[in-house]
BADODREN-298009 format. One record per residue: residue in three letters; x, y, z of N, C-alpha, C, O in turn. Coordinates in pm, whole numbers, plus 50000, padded with zeros to 5 digits. Each point is the difference from the previous one (the first is absolute). Layout:
% residues N
alaXYZXYZXYZXYZ ...
//
This chain:
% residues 258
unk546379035474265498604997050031499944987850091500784990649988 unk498395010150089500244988050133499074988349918499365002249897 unk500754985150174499224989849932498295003350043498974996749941 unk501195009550158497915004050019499715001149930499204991549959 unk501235022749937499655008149905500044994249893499055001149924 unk502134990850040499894991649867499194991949977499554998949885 unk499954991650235498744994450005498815005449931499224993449931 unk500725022050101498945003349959499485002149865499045006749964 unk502104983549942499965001649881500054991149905500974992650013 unk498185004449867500274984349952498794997650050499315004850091 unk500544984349805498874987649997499774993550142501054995450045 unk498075003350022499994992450148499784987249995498964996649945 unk501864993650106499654981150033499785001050149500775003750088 unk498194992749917499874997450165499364987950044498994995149952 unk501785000050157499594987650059499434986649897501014995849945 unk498284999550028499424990149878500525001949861500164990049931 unk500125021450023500735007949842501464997750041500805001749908 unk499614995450188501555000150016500364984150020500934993249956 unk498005003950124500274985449986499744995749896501114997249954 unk497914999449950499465000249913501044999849850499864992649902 unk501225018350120500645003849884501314994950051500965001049924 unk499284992150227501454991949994499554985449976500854991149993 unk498015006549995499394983549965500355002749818500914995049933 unk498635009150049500425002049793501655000349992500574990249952 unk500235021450099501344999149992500934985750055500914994949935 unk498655000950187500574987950029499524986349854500834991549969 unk497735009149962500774991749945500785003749849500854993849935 unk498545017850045501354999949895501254997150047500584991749930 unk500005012250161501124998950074500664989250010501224999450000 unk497604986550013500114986550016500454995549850501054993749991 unk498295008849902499554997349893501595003249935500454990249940 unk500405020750064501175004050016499885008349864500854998849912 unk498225008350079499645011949856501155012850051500275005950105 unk500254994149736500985007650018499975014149999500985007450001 unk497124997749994499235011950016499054998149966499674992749905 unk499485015250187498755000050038499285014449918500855008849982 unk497894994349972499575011250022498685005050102498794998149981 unk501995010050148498715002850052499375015349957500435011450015 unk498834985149947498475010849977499415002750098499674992450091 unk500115021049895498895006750130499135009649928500375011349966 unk498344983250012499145007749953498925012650082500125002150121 unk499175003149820498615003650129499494993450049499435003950102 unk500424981849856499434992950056500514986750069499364992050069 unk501615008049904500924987550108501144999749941500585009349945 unk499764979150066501594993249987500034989649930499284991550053 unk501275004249835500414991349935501614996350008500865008849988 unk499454977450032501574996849985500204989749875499064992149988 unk501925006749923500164990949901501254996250036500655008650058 unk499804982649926501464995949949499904982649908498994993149987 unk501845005149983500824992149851501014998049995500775008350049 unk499764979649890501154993649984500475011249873501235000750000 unk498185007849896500095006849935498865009149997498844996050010 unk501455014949977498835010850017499854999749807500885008049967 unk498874990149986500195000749833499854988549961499124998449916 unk501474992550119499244983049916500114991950138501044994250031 unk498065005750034500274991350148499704987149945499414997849894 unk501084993250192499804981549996498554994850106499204990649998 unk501095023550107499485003250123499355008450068500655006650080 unk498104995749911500155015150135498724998450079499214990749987 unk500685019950099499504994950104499475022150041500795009549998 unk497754990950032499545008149993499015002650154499174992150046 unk501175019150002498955000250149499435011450008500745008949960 unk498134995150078499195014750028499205001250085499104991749989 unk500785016550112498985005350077499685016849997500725009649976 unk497914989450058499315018049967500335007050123500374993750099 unk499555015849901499405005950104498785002450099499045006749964 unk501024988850136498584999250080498925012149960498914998849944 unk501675011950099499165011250018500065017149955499495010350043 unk501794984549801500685013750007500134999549877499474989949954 unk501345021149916500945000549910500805002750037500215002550118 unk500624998249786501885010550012499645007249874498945000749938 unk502495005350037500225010349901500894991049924499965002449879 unk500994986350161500654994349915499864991949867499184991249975 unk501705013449954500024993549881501364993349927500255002049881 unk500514990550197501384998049998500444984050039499524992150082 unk501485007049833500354986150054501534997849998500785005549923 unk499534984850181501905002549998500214984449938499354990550043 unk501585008449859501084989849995500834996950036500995005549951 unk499274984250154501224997750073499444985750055498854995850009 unk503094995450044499674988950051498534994850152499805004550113 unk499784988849837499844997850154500314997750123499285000650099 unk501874996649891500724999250089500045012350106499605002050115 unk501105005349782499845015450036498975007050077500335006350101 unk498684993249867498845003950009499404992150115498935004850037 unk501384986550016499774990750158501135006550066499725004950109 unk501434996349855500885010050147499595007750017499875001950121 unk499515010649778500185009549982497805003050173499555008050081 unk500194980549866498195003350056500504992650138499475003650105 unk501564986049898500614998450152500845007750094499894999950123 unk501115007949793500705011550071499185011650054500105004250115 unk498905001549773499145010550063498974996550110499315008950048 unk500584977149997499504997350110498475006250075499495011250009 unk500244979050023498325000250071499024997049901500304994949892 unk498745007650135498594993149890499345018649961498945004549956 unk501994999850075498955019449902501765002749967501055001750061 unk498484997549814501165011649856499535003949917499124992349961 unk500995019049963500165005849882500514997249869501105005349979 unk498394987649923500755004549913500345011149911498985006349972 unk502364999849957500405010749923500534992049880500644989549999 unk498815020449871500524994249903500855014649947499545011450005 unk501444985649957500975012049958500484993949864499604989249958 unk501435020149968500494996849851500184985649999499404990949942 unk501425009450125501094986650018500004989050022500634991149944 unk498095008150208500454995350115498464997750071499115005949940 unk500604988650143499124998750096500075006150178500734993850078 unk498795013549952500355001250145498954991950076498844999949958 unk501584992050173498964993750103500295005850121501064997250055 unk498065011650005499985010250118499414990150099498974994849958 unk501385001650149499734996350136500515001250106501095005750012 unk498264989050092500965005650104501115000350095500255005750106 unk500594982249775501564996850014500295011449926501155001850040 unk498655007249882500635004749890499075002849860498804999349973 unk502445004249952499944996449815500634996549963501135004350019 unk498634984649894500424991149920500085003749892498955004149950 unk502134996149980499294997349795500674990649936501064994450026 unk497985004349860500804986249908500335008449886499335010249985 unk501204988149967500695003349841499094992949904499574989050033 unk500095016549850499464991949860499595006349910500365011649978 unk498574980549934499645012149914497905003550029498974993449984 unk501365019450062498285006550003499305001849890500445008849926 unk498444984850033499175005949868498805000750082499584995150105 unk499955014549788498915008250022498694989249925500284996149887 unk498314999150173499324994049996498855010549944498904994850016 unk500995017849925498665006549976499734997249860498965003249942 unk502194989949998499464993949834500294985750011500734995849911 unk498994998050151499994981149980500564994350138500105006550104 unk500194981849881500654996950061501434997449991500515004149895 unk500454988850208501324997950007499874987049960501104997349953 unk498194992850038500614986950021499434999049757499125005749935 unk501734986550034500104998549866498374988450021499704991950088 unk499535012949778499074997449917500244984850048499434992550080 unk501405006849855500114983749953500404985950138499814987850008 unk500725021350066500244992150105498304994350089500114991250086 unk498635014049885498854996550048499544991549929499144993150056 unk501155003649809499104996049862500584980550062501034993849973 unk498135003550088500184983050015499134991949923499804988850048 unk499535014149830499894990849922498444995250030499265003850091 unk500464986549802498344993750043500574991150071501064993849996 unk497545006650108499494991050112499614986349951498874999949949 unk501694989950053500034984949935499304993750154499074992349974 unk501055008550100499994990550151499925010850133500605010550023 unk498554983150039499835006750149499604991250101498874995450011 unk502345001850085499954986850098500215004850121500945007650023 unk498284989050062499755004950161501334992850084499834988049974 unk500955012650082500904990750078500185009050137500415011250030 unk498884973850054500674999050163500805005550019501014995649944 unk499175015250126501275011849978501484986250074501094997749946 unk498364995950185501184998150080500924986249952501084998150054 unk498264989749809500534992449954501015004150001501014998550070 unk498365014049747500765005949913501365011050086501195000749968 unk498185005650130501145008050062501194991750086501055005350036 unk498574980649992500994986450063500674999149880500995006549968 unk498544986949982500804996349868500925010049927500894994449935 unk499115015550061500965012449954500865005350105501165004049998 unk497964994850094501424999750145500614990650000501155003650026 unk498834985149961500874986550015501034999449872500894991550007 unk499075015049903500885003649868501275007750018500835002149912 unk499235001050186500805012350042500025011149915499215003549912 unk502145002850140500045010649933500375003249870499725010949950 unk500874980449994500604998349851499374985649931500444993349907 unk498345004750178499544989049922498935003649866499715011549965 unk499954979549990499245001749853499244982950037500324988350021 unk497945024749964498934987150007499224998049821499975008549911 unk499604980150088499314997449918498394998049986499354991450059 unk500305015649876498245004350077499544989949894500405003049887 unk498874985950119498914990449937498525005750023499515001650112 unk499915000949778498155001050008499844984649921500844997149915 unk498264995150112500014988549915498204996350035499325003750096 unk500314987949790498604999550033499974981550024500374991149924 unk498855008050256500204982850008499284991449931499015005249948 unk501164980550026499524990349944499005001150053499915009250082 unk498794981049893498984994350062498835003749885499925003549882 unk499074992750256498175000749938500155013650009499745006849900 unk500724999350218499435014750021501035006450003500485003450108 unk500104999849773501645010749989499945009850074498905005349981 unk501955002750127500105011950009501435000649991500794992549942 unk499445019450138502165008049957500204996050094499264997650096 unk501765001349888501144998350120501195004549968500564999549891 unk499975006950253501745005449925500894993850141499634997350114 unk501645001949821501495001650104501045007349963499925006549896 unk501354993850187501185006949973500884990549962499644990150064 unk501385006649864500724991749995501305006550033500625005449908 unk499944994950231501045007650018501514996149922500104995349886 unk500845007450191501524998149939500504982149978500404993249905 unk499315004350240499944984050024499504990949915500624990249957 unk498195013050014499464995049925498474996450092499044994649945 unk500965009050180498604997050036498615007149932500105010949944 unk498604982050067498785004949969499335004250117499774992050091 unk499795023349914499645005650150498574999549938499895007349902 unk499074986250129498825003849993498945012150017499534999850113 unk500015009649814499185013950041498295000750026499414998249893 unk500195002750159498685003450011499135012149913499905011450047 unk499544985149832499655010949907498254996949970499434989650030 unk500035020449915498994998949920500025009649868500405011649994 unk499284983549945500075006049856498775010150018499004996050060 unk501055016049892499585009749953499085003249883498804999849975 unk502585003849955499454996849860501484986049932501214998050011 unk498104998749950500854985449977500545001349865499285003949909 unk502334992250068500625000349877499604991349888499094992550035 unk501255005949844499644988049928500714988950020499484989449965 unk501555010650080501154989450007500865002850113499845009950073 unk501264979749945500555001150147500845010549974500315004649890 unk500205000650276501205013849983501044992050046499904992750098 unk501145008549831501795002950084500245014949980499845007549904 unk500714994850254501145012449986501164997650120499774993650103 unk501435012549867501264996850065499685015450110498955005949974 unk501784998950122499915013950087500994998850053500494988750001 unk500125020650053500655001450101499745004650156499745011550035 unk500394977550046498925000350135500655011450087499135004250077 unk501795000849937500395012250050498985010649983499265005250084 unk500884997249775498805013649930498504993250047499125005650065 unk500874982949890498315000950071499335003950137498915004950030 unk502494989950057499914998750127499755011650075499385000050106 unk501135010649836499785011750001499065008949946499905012050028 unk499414981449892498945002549910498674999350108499105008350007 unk501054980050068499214997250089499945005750132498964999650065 unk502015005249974500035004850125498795005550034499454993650090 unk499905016749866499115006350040498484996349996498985006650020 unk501254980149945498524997149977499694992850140500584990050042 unk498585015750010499394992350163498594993650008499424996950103 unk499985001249727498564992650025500274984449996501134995350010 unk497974998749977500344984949953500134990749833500474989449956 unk498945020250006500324995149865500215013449915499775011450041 unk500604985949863500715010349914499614990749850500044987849982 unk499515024849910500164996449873501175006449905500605010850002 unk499474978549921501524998449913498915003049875498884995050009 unk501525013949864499785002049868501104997349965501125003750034 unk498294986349862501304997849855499945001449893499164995049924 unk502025014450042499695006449861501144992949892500664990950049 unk499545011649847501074995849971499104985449871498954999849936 unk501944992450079499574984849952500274990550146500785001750093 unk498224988049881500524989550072501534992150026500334993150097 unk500375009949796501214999750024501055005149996501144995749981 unk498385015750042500935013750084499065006550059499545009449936 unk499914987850197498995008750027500825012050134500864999550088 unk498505007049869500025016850085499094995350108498904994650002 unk502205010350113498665001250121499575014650006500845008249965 unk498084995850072499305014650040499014995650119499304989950001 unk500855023450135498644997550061499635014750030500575009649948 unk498434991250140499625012649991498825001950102498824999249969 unk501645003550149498965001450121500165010050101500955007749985 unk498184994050131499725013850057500394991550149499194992350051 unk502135010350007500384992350150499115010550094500415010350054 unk498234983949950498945007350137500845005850107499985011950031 unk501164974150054499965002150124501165019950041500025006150107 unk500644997349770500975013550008499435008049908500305011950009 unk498514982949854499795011149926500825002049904500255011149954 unk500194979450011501434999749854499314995949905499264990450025 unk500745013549881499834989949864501174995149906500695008449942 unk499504979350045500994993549975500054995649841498924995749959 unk502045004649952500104994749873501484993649987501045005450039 unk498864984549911501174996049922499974988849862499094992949957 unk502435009249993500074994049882501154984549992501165002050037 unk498694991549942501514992049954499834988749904499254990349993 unk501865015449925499994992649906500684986850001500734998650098 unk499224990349810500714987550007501284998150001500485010549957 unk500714979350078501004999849981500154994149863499454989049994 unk500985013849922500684996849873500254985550036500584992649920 
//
């Protein structure tokens, strides 16, 4: 069968859906999840991946709909991400197909077909991604932060660095919050925040600025809100917003360093 014809078969990504779905895979990719699950419903695309798909520390969640259409699909593949970025770069151009078969995934474009190896489940009774990996706990705190402090300061950590996130409430007549990072060195990076909904007491949490850093990639507004769940002293980060400028909706989780 020539690649025309195979084209003509499978789920369609075209132009914005293709870009769209290598912005989610690159950052799992970054993030270095040792599998991802992408879902393709009737109605769009969901990607997950996790430091553990079953008790994650970590994960990190992206979706966009479909403009103007359904599918028939109801399927989702398990496999690295890694994989799954050669596999949408080898088949080449911005219009492919996806195929979901027993096994395997096919990506029809017009380099070719591609497939990845993994495991396919069938999405018409639940979902793929485990119950428990969504369940982040009550909402204790909700703090607005200057996206580009906070995104300096976790870039300047490098890649194997570990920041220390301070919420603290200041002295004075007229208290409000204030937070910093306290990196490896030992410096205090100052953040630009407003409290939300405000905790009872101050937060410490330890992270690892690699995973955040990547956490962040995709956010292009100016401020971003952080939920913390957990206790104040182990707090869980969670956020949860709709990136306007591609049409993604973005989730993620991370938990504290021990």
């Amino acid at each position: 069968m020539s690649v025309q014809n195979q084209i003509s078969r499978g789920v369609p990504l075209n132009g914005g859906d293709y870009r769209r779905l290598v912005k989610m895979v690159d950052v799992a990719t970054q993030l270095g999840a040792p599998d991802a699950i992408l879902e393709v419903w009737p109605y769009g695309v969901y990607l997950f991946a996790a430091d553990d798909l079953v008790s994650p520390v970590w994960w990190f969640g992206s979706a966009f709909r479909w403009r103007s259409r359904r599918t028939k699909s109801y399927h989702a593949l398990i496999a690295p991400p890694t994989a799954i970025m050669n596999a949408l770069n080898r088949a080449g151009g911005y219009h492919i197909r996806v195929k979901f078969g027993k096994d395997r995934v096919r990506f029809l474009g017009p380099d070719g077909a591609v497939e990845v190896p993994g495991r396919v489940v069938p999405l018409r009774d639940g979902d793929a991604i485990p119950v428990s990996a969504h369940n982040h706990g009550s909402i204790f705190a909700i703090v607005q932060f200057d996206l580009e402090p906070l995104r300096s300061a976790v870039s300047d950590a490098g890649a194997h660095g570990i920041l220390e996130l301070h919420l603290v409430r200041s002295l004075g007549a007229d208290p409000n919050w204030e937070a910093y990072v306290v990196n490896e060195g030992g410096e205090r990076v100052p953040l630009q925040v407003k409290a939300v909904m405000e905790p009872e007491r101050d937060i410490v949490g330890r992270y690892r600025a690699a995973t955040l850093n990547a956490m962040l990639s995709l956010r292009t507004q100016k401020y971003l809100g952080l939920m913390f769940t957990g206790s104040p002293e182990s707090p869980t980060l969670y956020a949860d917003w709709r990136e306007l400028d591609i049409g993604v909706d973005v989730e993620f989780l991370m938990r504290p360093l021990s």
